[in-house]
C-alpha positions as CSV (number, residue, x, y, z in Angstrom):
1,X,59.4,-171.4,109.5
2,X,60.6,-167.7,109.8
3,X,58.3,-165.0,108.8
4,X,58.9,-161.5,106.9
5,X,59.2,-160.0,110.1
6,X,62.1,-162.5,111.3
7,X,66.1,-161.1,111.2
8,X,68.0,-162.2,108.4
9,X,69.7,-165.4,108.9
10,X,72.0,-167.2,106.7
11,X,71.1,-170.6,105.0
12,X,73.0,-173.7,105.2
13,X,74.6,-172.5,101.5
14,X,76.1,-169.2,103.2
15,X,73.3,-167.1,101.8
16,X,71.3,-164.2,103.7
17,X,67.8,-165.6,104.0
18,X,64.8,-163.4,105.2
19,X,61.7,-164.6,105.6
20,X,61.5,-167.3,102.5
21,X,63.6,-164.8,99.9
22,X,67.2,-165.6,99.5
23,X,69.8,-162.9,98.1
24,X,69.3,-164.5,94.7
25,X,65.1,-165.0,95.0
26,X,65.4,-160.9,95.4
27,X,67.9,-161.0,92.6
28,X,65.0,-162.8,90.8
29,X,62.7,-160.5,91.9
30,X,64.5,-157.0,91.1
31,X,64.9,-158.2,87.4
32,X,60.9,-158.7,87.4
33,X,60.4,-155.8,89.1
34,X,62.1,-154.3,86.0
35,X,60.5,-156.2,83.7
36,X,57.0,-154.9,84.9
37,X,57.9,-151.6,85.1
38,X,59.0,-151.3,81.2
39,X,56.0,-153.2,80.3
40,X,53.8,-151.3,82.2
41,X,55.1,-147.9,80.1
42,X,52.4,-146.7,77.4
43,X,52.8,-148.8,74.3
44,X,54.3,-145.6,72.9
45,X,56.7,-144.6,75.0
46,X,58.7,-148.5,74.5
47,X,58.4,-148.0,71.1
48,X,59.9,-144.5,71.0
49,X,63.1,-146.2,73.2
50,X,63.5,-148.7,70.9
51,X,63.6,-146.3,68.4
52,X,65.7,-144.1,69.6
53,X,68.3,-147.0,71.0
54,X,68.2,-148.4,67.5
55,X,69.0,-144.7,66.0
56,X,71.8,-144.6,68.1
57,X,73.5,-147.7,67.2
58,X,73.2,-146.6,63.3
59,X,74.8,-143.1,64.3
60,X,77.4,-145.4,66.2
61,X,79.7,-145.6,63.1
62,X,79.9,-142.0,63.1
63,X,80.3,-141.3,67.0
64,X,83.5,-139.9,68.5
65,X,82.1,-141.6,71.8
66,X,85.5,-141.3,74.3
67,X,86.6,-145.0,74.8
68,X,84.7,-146.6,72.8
69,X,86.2,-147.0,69.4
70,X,89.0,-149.6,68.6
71,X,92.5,-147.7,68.4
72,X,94.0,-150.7,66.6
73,X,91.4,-151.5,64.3
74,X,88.7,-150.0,62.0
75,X,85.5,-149.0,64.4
76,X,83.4,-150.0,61.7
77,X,84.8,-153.1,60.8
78,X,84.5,-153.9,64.4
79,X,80.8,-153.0,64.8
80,X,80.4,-155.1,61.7
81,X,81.8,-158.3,63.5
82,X,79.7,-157.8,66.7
83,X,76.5,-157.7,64.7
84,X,77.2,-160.8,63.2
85,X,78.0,-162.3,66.4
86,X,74.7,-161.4,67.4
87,X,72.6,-162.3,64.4
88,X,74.7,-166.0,65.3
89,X,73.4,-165.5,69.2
90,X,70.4,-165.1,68.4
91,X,70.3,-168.1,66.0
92,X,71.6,-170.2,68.6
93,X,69.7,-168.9,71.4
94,X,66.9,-170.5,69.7
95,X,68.8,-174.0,69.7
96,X,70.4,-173.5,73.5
97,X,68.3,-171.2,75.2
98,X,64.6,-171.8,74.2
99,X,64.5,-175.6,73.1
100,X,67.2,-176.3,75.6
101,X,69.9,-178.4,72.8
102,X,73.2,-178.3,73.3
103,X,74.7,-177.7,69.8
104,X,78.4,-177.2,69.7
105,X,79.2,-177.4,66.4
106,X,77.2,-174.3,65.3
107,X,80.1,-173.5,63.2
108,X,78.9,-175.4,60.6
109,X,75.9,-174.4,59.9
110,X,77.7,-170.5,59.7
111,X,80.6,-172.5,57.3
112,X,77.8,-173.6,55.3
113,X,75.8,-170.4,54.9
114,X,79.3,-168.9,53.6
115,X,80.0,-171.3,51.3
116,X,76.6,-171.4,49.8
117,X,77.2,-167.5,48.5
118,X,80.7,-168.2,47.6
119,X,80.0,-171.2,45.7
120,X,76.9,-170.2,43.8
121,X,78.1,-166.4,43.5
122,X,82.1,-166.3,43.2
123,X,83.1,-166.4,39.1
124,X,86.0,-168.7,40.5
125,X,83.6,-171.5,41.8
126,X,83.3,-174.4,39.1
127,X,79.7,-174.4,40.5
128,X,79.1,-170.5,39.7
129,X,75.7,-169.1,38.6
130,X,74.4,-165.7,37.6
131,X,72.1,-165.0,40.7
132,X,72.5,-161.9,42.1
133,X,73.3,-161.4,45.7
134,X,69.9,-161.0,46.9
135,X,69.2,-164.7,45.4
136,X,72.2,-165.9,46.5
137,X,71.1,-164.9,50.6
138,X,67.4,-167.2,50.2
139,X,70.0,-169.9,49.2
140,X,72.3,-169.9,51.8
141,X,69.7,-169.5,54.1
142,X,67.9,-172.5,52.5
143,X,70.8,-174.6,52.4
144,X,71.5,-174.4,56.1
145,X,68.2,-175.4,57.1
146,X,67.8,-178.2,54.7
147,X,71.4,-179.3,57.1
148,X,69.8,-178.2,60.3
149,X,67.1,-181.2,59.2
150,X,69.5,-183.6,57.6
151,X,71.7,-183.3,60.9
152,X,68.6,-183.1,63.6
153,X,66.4,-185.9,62.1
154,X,68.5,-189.0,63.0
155,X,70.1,-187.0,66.1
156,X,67.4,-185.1,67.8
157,X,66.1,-188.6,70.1
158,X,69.9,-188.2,71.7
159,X,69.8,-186.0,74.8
160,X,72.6,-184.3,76.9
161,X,75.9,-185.3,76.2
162,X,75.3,-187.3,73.4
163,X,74.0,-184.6,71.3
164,X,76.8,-181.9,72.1
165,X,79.6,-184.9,71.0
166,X,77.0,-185.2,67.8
167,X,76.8,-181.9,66.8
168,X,80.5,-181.1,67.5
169,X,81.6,-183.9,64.9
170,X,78.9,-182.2,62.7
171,X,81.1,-178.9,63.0
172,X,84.4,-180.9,62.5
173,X,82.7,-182.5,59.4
174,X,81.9,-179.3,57.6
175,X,85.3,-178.0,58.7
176,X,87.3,-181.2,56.9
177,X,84.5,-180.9,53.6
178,X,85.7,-177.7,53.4
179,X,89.7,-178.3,53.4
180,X,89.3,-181.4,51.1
181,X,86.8,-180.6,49.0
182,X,87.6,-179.5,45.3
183,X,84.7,-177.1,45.1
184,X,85.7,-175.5,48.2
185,X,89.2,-175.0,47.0
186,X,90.9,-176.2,50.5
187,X,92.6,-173.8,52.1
188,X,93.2,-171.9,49.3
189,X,89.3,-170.6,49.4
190,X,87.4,-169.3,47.2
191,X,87.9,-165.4,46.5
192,X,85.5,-162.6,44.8
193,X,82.4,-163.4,46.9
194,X,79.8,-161.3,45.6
195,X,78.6,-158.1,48.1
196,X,75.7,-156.5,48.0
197,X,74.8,-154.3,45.2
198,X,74.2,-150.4,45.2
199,X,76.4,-147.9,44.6
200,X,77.3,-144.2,45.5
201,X,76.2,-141.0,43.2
202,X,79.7,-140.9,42.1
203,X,79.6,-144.7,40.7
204,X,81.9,-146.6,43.4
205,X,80.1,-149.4,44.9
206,X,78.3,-149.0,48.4
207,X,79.4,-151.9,49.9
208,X,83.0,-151.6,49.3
209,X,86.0,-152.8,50.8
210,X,87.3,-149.1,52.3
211,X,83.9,-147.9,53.8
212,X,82.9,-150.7,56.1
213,X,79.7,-148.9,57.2
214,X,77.4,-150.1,55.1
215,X,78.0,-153.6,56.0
216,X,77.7,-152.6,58.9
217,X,74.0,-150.8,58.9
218,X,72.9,-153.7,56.7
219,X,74.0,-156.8,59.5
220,X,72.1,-154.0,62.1
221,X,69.3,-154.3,60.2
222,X,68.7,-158.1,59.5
223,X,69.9,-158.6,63.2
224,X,66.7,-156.2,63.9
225,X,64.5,-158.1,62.0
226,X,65.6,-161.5,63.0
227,X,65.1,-160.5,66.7
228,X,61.5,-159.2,66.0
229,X,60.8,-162.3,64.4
230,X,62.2,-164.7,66.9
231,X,60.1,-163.0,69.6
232,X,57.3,-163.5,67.9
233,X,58.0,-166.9,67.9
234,X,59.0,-167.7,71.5
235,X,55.2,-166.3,72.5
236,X,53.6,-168.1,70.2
237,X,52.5,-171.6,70.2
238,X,55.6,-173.0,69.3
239,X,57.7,-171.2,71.5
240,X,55.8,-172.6,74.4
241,X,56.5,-175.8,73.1
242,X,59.8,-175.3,73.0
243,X,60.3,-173.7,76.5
244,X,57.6,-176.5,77.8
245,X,60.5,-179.0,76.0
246,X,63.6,-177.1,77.6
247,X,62.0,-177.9,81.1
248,X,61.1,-181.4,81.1
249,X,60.6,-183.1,77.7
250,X,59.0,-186.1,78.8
251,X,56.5,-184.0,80.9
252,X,55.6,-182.2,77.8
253,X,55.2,-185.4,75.8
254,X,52.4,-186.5,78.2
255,X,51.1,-183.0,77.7
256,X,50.5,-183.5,73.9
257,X,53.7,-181.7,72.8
258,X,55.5,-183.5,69.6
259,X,58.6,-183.1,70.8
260,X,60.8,-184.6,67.8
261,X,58.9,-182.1,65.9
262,X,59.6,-178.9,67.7
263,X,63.1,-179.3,68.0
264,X,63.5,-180.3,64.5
265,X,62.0,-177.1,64.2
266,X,64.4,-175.6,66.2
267,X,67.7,-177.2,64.9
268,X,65.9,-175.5,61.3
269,X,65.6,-172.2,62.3
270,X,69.0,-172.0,64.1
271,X,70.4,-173.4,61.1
272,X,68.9,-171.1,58.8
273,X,69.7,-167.9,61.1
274,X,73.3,-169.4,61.3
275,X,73.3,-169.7,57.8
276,X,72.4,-166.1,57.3
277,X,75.2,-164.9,59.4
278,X,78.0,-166.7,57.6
279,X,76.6,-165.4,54.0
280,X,77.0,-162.0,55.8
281,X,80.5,-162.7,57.1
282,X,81.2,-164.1,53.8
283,X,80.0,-161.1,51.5
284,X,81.8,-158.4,53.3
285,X,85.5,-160.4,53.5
286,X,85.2,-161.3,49.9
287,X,87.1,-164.1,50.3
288,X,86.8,-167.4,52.4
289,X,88.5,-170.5,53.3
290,X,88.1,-173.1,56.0
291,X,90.4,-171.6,58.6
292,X,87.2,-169.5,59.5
293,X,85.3,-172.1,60.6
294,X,87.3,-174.1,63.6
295,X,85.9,-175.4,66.5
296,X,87.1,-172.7,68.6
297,X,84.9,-170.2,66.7
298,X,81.9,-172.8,67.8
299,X,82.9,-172.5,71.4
300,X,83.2,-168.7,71.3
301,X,79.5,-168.7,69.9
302,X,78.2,-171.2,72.7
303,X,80.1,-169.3,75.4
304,X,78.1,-165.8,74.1
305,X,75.4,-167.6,75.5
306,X,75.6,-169.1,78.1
307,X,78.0,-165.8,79.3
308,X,74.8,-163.2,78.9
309,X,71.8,-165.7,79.3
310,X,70.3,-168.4,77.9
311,X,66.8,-168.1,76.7
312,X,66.8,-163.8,76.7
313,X,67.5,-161.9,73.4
314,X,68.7,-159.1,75.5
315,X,71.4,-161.3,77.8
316,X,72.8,-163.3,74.3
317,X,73.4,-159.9,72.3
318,X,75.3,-158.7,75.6
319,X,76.9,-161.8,75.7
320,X,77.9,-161.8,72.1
321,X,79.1,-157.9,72.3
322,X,81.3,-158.5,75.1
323,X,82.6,-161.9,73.4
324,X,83.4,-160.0,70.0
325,X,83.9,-156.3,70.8
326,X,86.7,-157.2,73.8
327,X,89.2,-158.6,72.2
328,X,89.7,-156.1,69.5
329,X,89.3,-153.0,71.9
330,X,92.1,-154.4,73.4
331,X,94.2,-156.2,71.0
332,X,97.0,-155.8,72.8
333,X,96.0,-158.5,75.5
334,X,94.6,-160.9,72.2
335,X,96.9,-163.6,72.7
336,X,95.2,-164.2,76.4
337,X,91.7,-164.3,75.2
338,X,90.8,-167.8,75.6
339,X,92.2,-167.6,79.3
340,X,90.4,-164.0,80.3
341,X,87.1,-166.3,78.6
342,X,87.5,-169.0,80.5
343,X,88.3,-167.5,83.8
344,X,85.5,-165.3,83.1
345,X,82.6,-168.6,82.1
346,X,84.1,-169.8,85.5
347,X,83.4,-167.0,87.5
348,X,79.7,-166.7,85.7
349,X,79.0,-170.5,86.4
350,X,80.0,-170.2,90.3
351,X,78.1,-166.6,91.2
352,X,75.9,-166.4,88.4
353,X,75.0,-169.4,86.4
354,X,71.9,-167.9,84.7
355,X,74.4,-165.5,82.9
356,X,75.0,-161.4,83.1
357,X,70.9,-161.1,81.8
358,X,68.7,-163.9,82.5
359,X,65.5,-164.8,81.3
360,X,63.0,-164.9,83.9
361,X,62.2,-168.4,83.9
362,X,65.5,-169.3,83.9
363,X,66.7,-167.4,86.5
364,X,63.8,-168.4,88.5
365,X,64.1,-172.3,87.6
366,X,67.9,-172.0,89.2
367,X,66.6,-170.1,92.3
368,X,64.4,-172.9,92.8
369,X,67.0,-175.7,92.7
370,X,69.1,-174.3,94.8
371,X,66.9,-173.8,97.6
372,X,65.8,-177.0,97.2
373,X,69.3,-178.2,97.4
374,X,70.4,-175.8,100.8
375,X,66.9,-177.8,101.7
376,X,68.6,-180.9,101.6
377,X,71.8,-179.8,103.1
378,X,69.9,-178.5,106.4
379,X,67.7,-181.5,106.5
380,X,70.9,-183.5,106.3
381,X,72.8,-181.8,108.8
């Protein structure tokens, strides 16, 4: 066995080894080293840079940052977009990255959250009440969870494969309701979604359909709160469970974990945070129908994921940013999205299948196997 003090020698996988550290153990290592250094700052101090990070995407709107801004489309429009791609990141990050299920049709639990606002809020829905919008938002939240429950509870004992082809249906199945449903209105949709209320001094609404900001500030904030509250939750007691569950399930089942239990938990909460996103979408375009919600939309919002890092709030937002934000800074190129995508979730899964910002224990878990596996391969040889 070599020691610290050895030269660097490559492994039977091509990589640099010194001592027992492989170029991707010090990757590992770096991003802990950062990690400890940030946490060991005065409570104060990261409190003050969050602050002052959150400022500046509120001022972002208003920013004549050099390169930044969308030449082809409306900056704010854009920003709104991104936020709601990372409200859905972070709803599925819960599903994906922390309880370890592979949901692929998370589309529909977005399709559902915009339909509950349009149904129950548009004056053309046979189904129309008199809620206000801020009613209408508990609904649609409500309403997705209640089919994060009705899909997980006879689907959640499926592992793997199975459970990606099952919730992919579930995506397609919400998708087809949607076109052949009279309530839905097809293809036609359903237009005059309520927005927000408020209005200016001068009497025009706040949330209009010129002035995009305000959309925008109001996704920024509920994405805020819905990543403070999901943090709590992955360090609390069900979090563990979850992550415990993500690793090995049937380990954690000898451990005492209900497993059927926490990931119904999970599928709920995804669902509901999905839910939330789609009402969003839904109240700033006004108007939806079901060519919102294909299964391509689903795949975008898995590849966010697993393209900035499963199981770490600050890898999924980057991974939804870059997802969204991309294509509409350059339009241009639009038509070759799906192929820069793919070539791009290739490259990630061969040099850095823990994504652009791994969690710790993820990126550590990977480490692991694949020293055990250049193990093997020296062993062998």
């Amino acid at each position: 066995m070599s020691t610290g003090g050895d030269a660097p020698r490559r492994s039977a996988g091509g990589r640099f080894v010194d001592g027992l550290r492989t170029v991707d153990e010090r990757r590992v290592a770096g991003l802990a080293g950062i990690r400890s250094r940030w946490r060991a700052l005065p409570l104060v101090v990261r409190i003050a840079a969050l602050a002052a990070v959150a400022v500046f995407f509120y001022l972002l709107p208003n920013l004549a940052i050099p390169l930044i801004p969308t030449p082809d489309t409306n900056f704010a429009s854009v920003l709104f977009t991104v936020a709601v791609y990372v409200l859905v990141a972070v709803g599925l990050n819960v599903v994906i990255g922390l309880a370890g299920l592979l949901d692929l049709g998370y589309i529909g639990f977005f399709a559902v959250g915009a339909y509950s606002v349009a149904i129950f809020g548009s004056p053309a829905s046979p189904l129309a009440t008199k809620y206000p919008w801020l009613m209408l938002i508990p609904i649609a939240i409500a309403v997705s969870m209640v089919s994060g429950v009705i899909l997980g509870g006879p689907t959640l004992r499926l592992r793997g494969d199975y459970l990606a082809i099952v919730t992919l249906g579930f995506g397609e199945i919400v998708r087809l309701i949607a076109v052949n449903w009279s309530i839905t209105n097809g293809q036609i949709g359903i237009p005059n979604v309520p927005a927000p209320p408020g209005k200016f001094p001068d009497g025009s609404p706040l949330f209009g359909v010129i002035d995009t900001r305000p959309f925008y500030w109001l996704a920024l904030t509920v994405v805020l709160i819905c990543m403070f509250g999901v943090k709590l939750l992955e360090n609390s007691r069900v979090g563990r469970s979850w992550l415990a569950i993500r690793e090995d399930e049937d380990a954690a089942e000898l451990m005492g974990v209900p497993s059927f239990k926490f990931k119904l938990w999970a599928f709920a909460i995804g669902a509901g945070l999905g839910g939330l996103s789609g009402a969003l979408f839904a109240s700033r375009q006004g108007f939806i129908n079901s060519n919102s919600f294909d299964v391509l939309t689903s795949v975008l919002f898995v590849a966010a994921v697993v393209l900035g890092g499963a199981g770490n709030l600050a890898g999924v937002t980057l991974g939804a940013v870059l997802i969204s934000y991309l294509p509409e800074r350059f339009r241009g190129a639009a038509e070759y999205r799906f192929l820069f995508f793919g070539l791009a979730l290739i490259a990630i899964m061969i040099f850095r299948p823990q994504g652009l910002i791994p969690s710790r224990r993820r990126a550590v878990e990977l480490a692991d196997r694949k020293r055990e596996a250049e193990e093997e391969v020296t062993a062998g040889a």
